[in-house]
N, CA and C atoms as an extended XYZ file, in Angstrom:
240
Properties=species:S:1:pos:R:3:atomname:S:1:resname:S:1:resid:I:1 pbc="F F F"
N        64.942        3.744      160.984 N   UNK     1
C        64.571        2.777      159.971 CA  UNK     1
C        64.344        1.402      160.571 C   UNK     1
N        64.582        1.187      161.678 N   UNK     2
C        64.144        0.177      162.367 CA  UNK     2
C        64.737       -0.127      164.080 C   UNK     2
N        64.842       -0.983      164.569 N   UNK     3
C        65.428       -1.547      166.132 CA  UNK     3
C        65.994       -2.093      166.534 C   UNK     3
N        66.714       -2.036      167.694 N   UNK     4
C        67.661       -3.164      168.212 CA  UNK     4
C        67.031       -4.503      168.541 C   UNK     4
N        67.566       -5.654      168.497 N   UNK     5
C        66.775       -6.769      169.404 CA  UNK     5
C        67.741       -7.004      170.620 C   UNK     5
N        66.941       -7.774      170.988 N   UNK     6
C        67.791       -7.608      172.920 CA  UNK     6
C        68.825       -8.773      172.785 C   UNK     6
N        68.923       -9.073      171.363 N   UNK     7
C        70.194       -9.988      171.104 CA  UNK     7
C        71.539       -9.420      170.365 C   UNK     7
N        71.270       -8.220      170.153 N   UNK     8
C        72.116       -7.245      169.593 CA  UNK     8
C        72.248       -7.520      168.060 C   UNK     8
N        70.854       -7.772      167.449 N   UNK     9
C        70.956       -8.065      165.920 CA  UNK     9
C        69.848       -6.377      165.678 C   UNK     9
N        69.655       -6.453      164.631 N   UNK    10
C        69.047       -5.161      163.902 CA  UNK    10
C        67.548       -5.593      163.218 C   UNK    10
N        66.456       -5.004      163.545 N   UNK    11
C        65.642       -5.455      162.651 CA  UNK    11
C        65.402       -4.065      161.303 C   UNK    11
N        64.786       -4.476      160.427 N   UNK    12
C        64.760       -3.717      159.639 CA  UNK    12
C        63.348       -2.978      159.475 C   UNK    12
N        62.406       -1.812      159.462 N   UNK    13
C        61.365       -1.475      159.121 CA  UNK    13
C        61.434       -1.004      157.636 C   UNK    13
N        60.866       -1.612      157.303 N   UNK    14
C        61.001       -1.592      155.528 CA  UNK    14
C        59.706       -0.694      154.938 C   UNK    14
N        58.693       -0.371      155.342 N   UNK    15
C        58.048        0.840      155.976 CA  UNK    15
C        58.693        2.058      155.503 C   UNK    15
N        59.770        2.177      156.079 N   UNK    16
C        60.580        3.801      156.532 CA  UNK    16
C        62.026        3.660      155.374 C   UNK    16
N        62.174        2.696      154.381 N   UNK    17
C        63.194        2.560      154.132 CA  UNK    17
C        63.170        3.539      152.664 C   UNK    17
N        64.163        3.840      152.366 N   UNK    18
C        63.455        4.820      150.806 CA  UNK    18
C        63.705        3.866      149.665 C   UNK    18
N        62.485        4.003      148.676 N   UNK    19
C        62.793        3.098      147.596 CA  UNK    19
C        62.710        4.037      146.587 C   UNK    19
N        63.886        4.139      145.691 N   UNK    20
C        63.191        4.572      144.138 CA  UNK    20
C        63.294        3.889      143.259 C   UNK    20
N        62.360        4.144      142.355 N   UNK    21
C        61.817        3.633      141.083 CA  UNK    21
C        62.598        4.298      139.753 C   UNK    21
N        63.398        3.361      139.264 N   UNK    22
C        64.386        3.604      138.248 CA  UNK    22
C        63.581        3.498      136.784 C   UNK    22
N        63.614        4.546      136.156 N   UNK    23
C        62.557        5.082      134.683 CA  UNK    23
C        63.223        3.895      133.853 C   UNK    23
N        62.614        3.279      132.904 N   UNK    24
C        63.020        2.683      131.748 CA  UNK    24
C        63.935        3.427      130.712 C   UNK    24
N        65.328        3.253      130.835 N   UNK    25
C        66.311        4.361      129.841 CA  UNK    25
C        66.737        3.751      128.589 C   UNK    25
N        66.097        2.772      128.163 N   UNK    26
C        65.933        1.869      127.356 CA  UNK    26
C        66.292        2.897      125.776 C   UNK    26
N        65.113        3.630      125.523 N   UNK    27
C        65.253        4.405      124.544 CA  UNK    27
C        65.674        5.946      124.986 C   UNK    27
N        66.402        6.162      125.653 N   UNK    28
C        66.850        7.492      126.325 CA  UNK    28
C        67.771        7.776      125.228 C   UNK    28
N        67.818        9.538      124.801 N   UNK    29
C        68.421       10.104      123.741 CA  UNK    29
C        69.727        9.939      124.490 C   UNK    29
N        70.197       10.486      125.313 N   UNK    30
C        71.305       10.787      126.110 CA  UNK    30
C        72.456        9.480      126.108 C   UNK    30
N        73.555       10.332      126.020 N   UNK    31
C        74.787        9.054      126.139 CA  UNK    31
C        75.410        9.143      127.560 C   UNK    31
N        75.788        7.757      127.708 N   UNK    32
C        76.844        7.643      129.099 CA  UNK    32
C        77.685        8.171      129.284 C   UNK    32
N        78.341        8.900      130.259 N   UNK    33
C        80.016        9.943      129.955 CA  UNK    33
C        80.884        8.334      129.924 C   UNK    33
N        80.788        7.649      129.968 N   UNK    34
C        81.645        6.246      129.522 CA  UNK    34
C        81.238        5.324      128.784 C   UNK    34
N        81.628        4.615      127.125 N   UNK    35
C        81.234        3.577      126.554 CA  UNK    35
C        80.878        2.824      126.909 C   UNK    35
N        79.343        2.262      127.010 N   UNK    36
C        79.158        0.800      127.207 CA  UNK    36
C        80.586       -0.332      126.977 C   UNK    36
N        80.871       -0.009      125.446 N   UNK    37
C        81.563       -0.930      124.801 CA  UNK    37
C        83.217       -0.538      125.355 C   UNK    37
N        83.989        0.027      126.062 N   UNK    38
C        85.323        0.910      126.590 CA  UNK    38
C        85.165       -0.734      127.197 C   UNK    38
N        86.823       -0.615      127.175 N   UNK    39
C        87.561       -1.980      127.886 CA  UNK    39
C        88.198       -1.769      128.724 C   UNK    39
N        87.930       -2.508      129.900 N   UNK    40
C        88.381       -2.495      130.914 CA  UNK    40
C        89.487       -2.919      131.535 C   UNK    40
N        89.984       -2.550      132.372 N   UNK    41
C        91.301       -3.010      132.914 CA  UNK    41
C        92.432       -1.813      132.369 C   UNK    41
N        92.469       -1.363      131.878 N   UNK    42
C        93.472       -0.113      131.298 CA  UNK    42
C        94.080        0.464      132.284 C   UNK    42
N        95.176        0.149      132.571 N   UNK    43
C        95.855        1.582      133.647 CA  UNK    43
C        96.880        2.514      133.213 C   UNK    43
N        96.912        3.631      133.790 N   UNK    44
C        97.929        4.965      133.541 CA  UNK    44
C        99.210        5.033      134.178 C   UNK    44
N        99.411        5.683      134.265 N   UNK    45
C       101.011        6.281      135.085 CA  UNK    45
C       101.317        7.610      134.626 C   UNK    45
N       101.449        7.965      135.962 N   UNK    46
C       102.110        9.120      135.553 CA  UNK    46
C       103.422        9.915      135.633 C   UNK    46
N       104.047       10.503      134.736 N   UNK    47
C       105.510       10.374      133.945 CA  UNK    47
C       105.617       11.917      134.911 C   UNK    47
N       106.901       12.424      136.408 N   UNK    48
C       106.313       12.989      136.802 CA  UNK    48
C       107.215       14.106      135.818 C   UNK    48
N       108.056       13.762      135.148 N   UNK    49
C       108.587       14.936      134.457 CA  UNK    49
C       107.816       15.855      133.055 C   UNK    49
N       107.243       15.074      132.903 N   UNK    50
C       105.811       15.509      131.897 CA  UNK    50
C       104.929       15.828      132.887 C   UNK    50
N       104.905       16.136      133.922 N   UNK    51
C       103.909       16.395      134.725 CA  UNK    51
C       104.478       18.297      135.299 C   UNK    51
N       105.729       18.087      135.355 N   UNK    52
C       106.335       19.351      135.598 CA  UNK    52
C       107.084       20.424      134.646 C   UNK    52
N       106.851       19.720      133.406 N   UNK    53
C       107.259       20.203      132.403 CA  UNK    53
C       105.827       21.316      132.053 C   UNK    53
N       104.415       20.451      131.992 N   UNK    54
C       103.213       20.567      131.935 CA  UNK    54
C       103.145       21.935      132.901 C   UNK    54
N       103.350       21.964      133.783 N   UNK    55
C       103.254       22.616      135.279 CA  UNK    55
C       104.053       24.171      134.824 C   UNK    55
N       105.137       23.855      134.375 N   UNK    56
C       105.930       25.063      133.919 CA  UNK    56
C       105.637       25.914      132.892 C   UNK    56
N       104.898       25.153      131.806 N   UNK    57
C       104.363       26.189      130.567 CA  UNK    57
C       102.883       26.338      130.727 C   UNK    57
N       102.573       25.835      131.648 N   UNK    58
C       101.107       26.575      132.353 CA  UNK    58
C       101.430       27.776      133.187 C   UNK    58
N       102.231       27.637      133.925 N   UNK    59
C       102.796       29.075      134.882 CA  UNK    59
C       103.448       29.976      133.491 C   UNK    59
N       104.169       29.642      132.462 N   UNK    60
C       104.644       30.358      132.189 CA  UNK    60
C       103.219       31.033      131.035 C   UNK    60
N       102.333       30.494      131.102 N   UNK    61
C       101.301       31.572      130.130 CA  UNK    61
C       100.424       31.968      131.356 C   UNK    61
N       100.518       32.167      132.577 N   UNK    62
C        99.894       32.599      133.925 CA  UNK    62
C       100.704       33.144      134.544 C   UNK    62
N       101.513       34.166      134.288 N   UNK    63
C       102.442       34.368      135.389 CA  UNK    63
C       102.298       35.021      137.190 C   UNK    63
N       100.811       35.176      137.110 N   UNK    64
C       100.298       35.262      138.468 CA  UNK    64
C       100.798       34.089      139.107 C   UNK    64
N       100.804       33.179      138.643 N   UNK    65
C       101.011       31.930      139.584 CA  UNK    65
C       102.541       31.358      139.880 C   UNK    65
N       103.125       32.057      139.009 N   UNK    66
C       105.007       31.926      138.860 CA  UNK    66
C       105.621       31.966      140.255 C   UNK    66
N       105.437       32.676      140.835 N   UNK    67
C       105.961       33.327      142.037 CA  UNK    67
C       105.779       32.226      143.503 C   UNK    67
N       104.265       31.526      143.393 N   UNK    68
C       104.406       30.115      143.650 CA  UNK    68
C       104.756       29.104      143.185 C   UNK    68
N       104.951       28.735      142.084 N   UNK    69
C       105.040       27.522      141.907 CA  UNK    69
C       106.908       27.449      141.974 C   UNK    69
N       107.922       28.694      142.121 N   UNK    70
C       108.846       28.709      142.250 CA  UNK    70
C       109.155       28.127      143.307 C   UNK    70
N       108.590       28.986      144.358 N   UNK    71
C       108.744       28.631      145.644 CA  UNK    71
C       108.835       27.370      146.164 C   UNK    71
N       107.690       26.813      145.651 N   UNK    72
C       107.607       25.252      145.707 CA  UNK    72
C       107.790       24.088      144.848 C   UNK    72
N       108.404       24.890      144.134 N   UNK    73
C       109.215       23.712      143.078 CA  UNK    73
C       110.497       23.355      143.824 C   UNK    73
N       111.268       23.513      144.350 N   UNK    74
C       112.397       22.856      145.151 CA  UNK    74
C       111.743       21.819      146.112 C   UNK    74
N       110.597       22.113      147.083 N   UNK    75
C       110.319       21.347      147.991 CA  UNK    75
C       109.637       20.089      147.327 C   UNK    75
N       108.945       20.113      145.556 N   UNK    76
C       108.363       19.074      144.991 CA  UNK    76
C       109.794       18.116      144.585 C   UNK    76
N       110.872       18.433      144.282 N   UNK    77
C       111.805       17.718      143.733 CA  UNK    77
C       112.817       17.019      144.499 C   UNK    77
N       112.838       17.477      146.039 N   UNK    78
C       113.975       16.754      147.054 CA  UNK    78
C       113.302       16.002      147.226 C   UNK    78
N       114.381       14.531      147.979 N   UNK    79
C       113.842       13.686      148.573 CA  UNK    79
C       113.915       13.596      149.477 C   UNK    79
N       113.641       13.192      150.687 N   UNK    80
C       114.138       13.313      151.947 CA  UNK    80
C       114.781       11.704      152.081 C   UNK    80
C-alpha cells in the first residue's frame, strides 16, 4: 500500500488503499441489535453464586454434563 522513505517515515499509495462506499441507511427497514436511544454507561457484575447456582440446574436438566462439572466444581471454589 505504499513505501519506506530513507528517513524511516511511511508514504502512503492511496491508489492501492481500499475504499468503501457506505449505502444511505437513512430509510432502511432493519433495526440496530442496540437502541439508538439505550443509555450509556450501565455496568453489570456478576453475583458468582447465581452464577453456580445457574450452572447446577443446567447440569441438573443435562445430566451428560454432571459428571464434569462435579469434577470441577471443587477446583472453581478453592482459593489458593
Amino acid at each position: 500500500m505504499g513505501w519506506h522513505t530513507r528517513r524511516g517515515g511511511y508514504k502512503i499509495n492511496l491508489e492501492k488503499v481500499r475504499t468503501y462506499v457506505v449505502p444511505d441507511l437513512s430509510d432502511c427497514l432493519y433495526l440496530p441489535y442496540v437502541e439508538p436511544k439505550a443509555k450509556r454507561g450501565i455496568k453489570y457484575t456478576i453475583d458468582t453464586n447465581k452464577y453456580l447456582e445457574f450452572a447446577k440446574t443446567y447440569v441438573k436438566k443435562n445430566e451428560s454434563l454432571s459428571s464434569t462439572v462435579e469434577d470441577n466444581e471443587s477446583s472453581l471454589l478453592t482459593v489458593d
